[in-house]
C-alpha positions as CSV (number, residue, x, y, z in Angstrom):
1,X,-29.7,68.1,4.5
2,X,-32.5,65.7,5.8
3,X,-32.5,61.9,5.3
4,X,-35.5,62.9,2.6
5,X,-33.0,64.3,0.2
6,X,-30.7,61.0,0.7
7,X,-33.1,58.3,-0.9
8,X,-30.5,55.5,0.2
9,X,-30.5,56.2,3.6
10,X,-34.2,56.2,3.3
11,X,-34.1,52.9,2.4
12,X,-31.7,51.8,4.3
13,X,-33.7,53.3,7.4
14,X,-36.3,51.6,6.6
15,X,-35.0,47.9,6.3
16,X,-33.5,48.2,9.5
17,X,-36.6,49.1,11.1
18,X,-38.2,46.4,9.8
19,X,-35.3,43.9,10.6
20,X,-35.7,45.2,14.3
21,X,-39.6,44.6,14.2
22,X,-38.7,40.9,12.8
23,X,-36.7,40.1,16.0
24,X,-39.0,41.9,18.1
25,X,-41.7,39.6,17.4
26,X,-39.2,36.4,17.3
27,X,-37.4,37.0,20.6
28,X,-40.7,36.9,22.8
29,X,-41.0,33.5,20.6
30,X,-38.1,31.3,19.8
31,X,-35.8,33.5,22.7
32,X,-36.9,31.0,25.5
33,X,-36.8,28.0,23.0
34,X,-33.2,28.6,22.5
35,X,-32.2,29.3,25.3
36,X,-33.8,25.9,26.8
37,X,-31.9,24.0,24.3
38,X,-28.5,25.7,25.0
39,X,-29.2,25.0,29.3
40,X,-30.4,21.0,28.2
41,X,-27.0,20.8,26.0
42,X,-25.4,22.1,28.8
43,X,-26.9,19.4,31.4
44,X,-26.7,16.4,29.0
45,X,-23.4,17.3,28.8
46,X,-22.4,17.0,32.4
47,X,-24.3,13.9,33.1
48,X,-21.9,12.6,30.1
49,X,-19.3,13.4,32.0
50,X,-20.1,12.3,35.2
51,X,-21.8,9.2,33.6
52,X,-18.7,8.7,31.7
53,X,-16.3,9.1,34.6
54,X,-18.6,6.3,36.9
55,X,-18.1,4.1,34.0
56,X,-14.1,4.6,34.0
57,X,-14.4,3.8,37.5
58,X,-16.3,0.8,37.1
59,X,-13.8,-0.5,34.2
60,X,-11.1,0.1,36.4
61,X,-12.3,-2.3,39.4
62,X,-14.0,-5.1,36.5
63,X,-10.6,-4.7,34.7
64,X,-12.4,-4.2,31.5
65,X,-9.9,-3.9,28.7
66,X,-9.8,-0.6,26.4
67,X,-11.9,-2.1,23.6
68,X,-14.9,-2.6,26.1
69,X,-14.6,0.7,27.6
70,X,-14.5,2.3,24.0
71,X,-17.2,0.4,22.5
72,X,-19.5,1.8,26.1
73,X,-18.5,5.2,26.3
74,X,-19.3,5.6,22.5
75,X,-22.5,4.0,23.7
76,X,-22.9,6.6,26.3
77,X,-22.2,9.2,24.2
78,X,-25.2,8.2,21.5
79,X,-27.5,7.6,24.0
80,X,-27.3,10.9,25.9
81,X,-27.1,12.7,22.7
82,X,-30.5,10.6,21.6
83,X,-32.0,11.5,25.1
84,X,-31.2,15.7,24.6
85,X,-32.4,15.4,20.7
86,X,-35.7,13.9,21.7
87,X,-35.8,16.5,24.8
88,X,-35.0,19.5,22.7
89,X,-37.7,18.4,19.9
90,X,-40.5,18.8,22.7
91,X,-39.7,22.5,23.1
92,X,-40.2,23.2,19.3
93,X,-43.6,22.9,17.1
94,X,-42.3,20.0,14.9
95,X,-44.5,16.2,14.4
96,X,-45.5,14.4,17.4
97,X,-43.9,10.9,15.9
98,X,-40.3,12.9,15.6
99,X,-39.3,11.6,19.0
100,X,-40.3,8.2,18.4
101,X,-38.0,8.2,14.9
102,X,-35.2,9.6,16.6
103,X,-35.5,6.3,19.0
104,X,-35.6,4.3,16.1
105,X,-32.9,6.2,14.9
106,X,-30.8,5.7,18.2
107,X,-31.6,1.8,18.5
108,X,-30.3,1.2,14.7
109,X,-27.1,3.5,15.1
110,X,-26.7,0.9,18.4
111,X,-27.2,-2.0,16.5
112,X,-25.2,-1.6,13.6
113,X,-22.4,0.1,16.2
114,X,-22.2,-3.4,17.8
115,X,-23.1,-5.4,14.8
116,X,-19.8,-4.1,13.5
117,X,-17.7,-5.0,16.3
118,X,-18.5,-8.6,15.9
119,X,-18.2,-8.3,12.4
120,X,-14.7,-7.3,12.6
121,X,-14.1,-9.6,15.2
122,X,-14.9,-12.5,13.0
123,X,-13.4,-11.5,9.9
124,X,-10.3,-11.2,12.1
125,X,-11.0,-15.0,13.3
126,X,-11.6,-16.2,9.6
127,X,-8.8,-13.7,8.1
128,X,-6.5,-16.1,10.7
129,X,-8.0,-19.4,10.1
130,X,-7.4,-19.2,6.5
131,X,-4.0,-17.5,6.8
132,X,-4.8,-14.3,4.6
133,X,-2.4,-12.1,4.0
134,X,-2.4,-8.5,5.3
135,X,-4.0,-7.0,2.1
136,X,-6.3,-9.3,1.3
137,X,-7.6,-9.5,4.6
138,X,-7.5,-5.4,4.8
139,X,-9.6,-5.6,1.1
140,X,-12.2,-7.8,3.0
141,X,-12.5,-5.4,5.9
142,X,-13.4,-2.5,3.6
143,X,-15.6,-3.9,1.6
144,X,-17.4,-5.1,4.6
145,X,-17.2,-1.6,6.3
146,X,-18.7,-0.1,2.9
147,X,-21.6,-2.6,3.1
148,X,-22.2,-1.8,6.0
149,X,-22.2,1.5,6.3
150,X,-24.6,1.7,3.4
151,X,-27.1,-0.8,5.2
152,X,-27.3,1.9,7.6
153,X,-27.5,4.7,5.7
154,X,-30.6,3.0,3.8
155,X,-32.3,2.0,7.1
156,X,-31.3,5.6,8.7
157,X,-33.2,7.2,5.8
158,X,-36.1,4.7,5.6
159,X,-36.9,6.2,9.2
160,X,-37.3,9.6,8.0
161,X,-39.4,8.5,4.7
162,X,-36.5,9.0,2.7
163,X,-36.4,6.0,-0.1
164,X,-33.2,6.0,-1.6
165,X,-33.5,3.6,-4.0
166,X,-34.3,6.0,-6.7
167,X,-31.5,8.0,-5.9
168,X,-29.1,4.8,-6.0
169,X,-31.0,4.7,-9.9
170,X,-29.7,8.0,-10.7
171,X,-25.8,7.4,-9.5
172,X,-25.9,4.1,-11.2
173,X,-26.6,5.8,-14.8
174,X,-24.0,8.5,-13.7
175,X,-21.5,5.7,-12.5
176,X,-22.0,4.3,-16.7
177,X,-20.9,7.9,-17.7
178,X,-18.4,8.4,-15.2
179,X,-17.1,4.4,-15.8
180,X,-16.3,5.5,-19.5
181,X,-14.4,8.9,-18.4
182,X,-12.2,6.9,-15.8
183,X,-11.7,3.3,-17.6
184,X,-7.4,3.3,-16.8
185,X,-9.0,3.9,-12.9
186,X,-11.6,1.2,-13.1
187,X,-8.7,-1.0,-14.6
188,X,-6.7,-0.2,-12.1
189,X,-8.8,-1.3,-9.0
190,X,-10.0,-4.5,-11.4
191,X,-6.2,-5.4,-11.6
192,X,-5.9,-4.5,-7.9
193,X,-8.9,-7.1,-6.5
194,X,-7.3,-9.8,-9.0
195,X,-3.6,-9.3,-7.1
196,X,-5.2,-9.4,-3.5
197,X,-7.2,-12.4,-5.0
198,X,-4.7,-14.4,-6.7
199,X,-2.1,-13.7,-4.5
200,X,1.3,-14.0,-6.5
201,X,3.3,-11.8,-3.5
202,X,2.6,-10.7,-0.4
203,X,3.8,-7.5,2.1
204,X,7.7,-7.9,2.3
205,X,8.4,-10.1,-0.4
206,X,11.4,-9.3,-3.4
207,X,9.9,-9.4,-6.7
208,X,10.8,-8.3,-10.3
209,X,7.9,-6.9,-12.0
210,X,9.6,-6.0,-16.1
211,X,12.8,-3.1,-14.9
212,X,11.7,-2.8,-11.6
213,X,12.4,-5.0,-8.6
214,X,12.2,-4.1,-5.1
215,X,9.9,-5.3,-1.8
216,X,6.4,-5.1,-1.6
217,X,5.9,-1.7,0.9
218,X,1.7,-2.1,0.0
219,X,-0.7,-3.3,-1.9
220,X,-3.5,-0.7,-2.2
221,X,-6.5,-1.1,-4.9
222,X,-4.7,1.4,-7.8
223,X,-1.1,0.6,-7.2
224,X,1.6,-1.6,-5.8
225,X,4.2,0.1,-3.8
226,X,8.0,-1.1,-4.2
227,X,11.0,0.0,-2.3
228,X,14.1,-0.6,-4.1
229,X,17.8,-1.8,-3.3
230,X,18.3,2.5,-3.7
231,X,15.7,2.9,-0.7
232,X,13.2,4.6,-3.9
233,X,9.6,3.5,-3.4
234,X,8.1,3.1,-6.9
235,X,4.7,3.1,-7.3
236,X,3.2,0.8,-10.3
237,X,-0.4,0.5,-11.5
238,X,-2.1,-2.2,-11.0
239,X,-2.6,-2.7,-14.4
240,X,1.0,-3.1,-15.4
241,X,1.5,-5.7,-12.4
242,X,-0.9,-8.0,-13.2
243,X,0.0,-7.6,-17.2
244,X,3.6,-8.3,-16.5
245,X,5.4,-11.5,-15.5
246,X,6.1,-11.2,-12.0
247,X,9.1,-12.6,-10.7
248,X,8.6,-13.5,-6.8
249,X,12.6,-14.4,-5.2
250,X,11.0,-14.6,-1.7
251,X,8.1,-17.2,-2.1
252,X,10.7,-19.7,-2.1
253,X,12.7,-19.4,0.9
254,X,16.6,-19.7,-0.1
255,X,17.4,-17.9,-3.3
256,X,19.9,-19.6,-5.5
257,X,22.4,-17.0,-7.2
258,X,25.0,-17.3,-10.0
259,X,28.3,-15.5,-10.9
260,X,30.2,-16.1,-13.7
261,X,33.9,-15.7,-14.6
262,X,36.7,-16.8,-17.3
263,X,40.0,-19.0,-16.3
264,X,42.6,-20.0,-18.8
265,X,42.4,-22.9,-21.0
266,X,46.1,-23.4,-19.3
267,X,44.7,-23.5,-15.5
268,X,44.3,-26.6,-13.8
269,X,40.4,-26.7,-13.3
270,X,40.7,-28.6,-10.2
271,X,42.8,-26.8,-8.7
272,X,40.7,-23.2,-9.6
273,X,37.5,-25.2,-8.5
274,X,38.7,-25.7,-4.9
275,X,40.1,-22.1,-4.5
276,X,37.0,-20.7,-5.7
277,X,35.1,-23.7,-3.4
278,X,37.7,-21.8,-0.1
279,X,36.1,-18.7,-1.0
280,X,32.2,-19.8,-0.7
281,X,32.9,-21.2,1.8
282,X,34.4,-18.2,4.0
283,X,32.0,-16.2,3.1
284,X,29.4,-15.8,5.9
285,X,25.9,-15.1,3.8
286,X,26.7,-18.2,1.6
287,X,24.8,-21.1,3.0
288,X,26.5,-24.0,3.5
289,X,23.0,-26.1,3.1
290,X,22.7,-26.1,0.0
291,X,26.0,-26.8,-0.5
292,X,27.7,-24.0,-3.2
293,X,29.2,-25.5,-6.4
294,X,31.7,-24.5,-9.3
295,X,30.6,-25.8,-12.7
296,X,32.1,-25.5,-16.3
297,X,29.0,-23.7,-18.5
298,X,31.1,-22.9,-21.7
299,X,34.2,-23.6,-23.3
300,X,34.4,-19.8,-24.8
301,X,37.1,-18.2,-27.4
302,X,39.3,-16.9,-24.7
303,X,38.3,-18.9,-21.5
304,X,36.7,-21.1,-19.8
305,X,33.8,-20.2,-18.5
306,X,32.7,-21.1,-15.1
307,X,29.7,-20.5,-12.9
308,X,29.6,-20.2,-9.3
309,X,26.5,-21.3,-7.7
310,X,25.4,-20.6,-4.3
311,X,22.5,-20.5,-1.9
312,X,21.5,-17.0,0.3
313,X,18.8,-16.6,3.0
314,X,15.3,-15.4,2.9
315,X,16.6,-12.4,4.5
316,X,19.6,-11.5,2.8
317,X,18.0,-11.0,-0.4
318,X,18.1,-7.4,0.2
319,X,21.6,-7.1,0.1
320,X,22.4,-10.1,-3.2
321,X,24.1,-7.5,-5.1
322,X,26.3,-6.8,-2.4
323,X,27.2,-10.6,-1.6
324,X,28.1,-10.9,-5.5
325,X,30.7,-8.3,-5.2
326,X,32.0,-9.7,-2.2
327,X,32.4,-13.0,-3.5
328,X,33.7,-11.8,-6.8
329,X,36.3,-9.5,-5.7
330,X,37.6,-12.2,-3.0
331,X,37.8,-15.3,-5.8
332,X,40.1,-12.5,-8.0
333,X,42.2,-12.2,-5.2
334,X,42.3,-16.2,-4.2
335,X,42.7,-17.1,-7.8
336,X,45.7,-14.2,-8.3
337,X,47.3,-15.7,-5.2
338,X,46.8,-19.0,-6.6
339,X,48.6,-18.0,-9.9
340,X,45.5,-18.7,-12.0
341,X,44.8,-16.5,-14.5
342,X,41.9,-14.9,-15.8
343,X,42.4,-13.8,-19.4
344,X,41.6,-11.0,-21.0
345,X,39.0,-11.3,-24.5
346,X,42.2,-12.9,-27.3
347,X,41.7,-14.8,-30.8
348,X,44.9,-16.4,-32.3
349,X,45.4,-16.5,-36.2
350,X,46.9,-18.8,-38.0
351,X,48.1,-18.4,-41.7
352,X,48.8,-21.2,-43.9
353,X,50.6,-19.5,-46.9
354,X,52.7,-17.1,-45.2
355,X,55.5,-17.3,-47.8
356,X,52.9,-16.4,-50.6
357,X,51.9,-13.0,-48.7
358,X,55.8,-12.2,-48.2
359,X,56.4,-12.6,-51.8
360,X,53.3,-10.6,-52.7
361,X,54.2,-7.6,-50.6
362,X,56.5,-4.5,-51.7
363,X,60.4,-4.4,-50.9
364,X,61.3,-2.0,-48.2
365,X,61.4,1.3,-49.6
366,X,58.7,0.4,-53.0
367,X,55.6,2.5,-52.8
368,X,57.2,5.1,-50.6
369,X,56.6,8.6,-51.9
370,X,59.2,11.5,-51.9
371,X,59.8,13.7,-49.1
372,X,57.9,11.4,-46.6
């Protein structure tokens, strides 16, 4: 059987024969092109190196700090890559002006590179001066990084020809569409700019926000991260924080906290008053400045109700629920030992015609029925 009776080897022959023509007459052409370009890769890449280790050297004896020696060697690295780009371009049959827009290239990529560093140095300076807080002044970072970036991009392109201004057109009609499809999301980051803007908490800070409360983990532009009391991180929407009251219990500083409890209309409320005064006072997360009180709130159906008021520190607001047990449990003890008593719910009834109810009702024995 010859390859003629197989017409899809025949075919197959005959691609690969012209395949191997194809690179016969492209080897001869692009072969010592390419392999130019991989020996200059090869040679910028070691006078990286050893440009790069001279310039660790230097640093070392200048006692430049890491910053500086970042910001050059990434400087080092962009201009030897510029140098091998404009190098390789000569060996291939592309437009004369290519090396001088890869220069133009290399000097904006510089500028901007450096431009950004003093940026962020000064927002850092102002972020200071005006004592932002960490997100807000993290918001104004990335919005300046965006900018800038896309400053760069638009001059980058410019050097190639590229306008991208209609393209910008084209997005902004898609962003419409898109704006309708997404409107929680958009809501969300709105919500998100107006917390980092109006600041009503910052990172670290005890707030109640409707059921939850916890501390501020992060602020990021679609939620607000809590960790609660339960170590749970919750993560809100944006939306729903800055459509809620929010309750902040560290903006102030000391947080002022009640517990409330029933004595006996019989007790002597002086004498419970100082027991319960013995207790706050013990107690090692009370404050003593401002001073803790005991006050009569209600006169209630079974007791009288009494409040105890006391002061906690900034940083013990984590743990409030545990210093109201604490202090609850010890005043039932002190006011046990004391021989004050805390009543349970009662209601007394008093009846005026007593004798007219014991006339009214049966004998002993009426209105029984046999057998029972």
């Amino acid at each position: 059987m010859s390859l003629h009776d197989m017409p899809g080897l025949t075919v197959l022959a005959e691609q690969g024969r012209l395949a191997w023509a194809l690179v016969q007459d492209i080897v001869p052409l692009w072969g010592a092109r390419l392999l130019s370009t991989v020996v200059l890769a090869l040679a910028f890449s070691l006078l990286y190196r050893l440009l790069r280790a001279g310039l660790r050297s230097l640093s070392k004896r200048v006692r430049a700090g890491p910053a500086w020696l970042h910001a050059l060697d990434t400087a080092l690295r962009l201009t030897c890559l510029t140098l091998f780009l404009i190098t390789a371009s000569s060996l291939y049959p592309l437009p004369s002006e290519i090396s001088v827009t890869l220069l133009r290239v290399y000097l904006i990529i510089l500028l901007l590179y450096f431009g950004w560093a003093l940026l962020r140095s000064l927002l850092a300076r102002a972020s200071g001066h005006f004592a932002l807080d960490a997100s807000l002044a993290l918001l104004t970072l990335n919005v300046a990084r965006a900018v800038w970036i896309a400053v760069g991009l638009y001059l980058v392109f410019q050097q190639f020809g590229i306008n991208l201004l209609p393209i910008l057109g084209g997005l902004g009609i898609a962003g419409v569409a898109l704006g309708f499809a997404a409107q929680d999301l958009l809501s969300n980051l709105i919500s998100g700019i107006t917390l980092l803007l109006d600041r009503p908490f910052t990172i670290g800070d005890w707030i109640r926000v409707g059921s939850w409360e916890g501390q501020v983990q992060r602020l990021t532009l679609r939620t607000t991260r809590l960790r609660t009391r339960d170590n749970e991180y919750i993560s809100i929407p944006n939306s729903k924080v800055a459509g809620n009251d929010v309750v902040n219990l560290s903006a102030g500083g000391p947080l002022r906290v009640r517990s409330s409890l029933g004595v006996s209309y019989r007790a002597d409320l002086d004498r419970g008053r100082e027991v319960i005064m013995q207790v706050l006072q013990k107690e090692e997360l009370v404050l003593s400045d401002p001073a803790p009180r005991v006050a009569v709130v209600e006169l209630g159906e079974s007791s009288v109700q009494l409040d105890l008021i006391y002061w906690i520190a900034q940083d013990s607001i984590a743990r409030r629920p545990l210093i109201q047990q604490r202090v609850l449990e010890a005043t039932k003890r002190t006011l046990d030992a004391a021989g004050i008593e805390i009543p349970f719910p009662q209601r007394v009834l008093h009846l005026e015609n007593a004798r007219v109810l014991q006339r009214s009702s049966p004998p002993d024995g009426e209105g029984e029925q046999p057998g029972r």
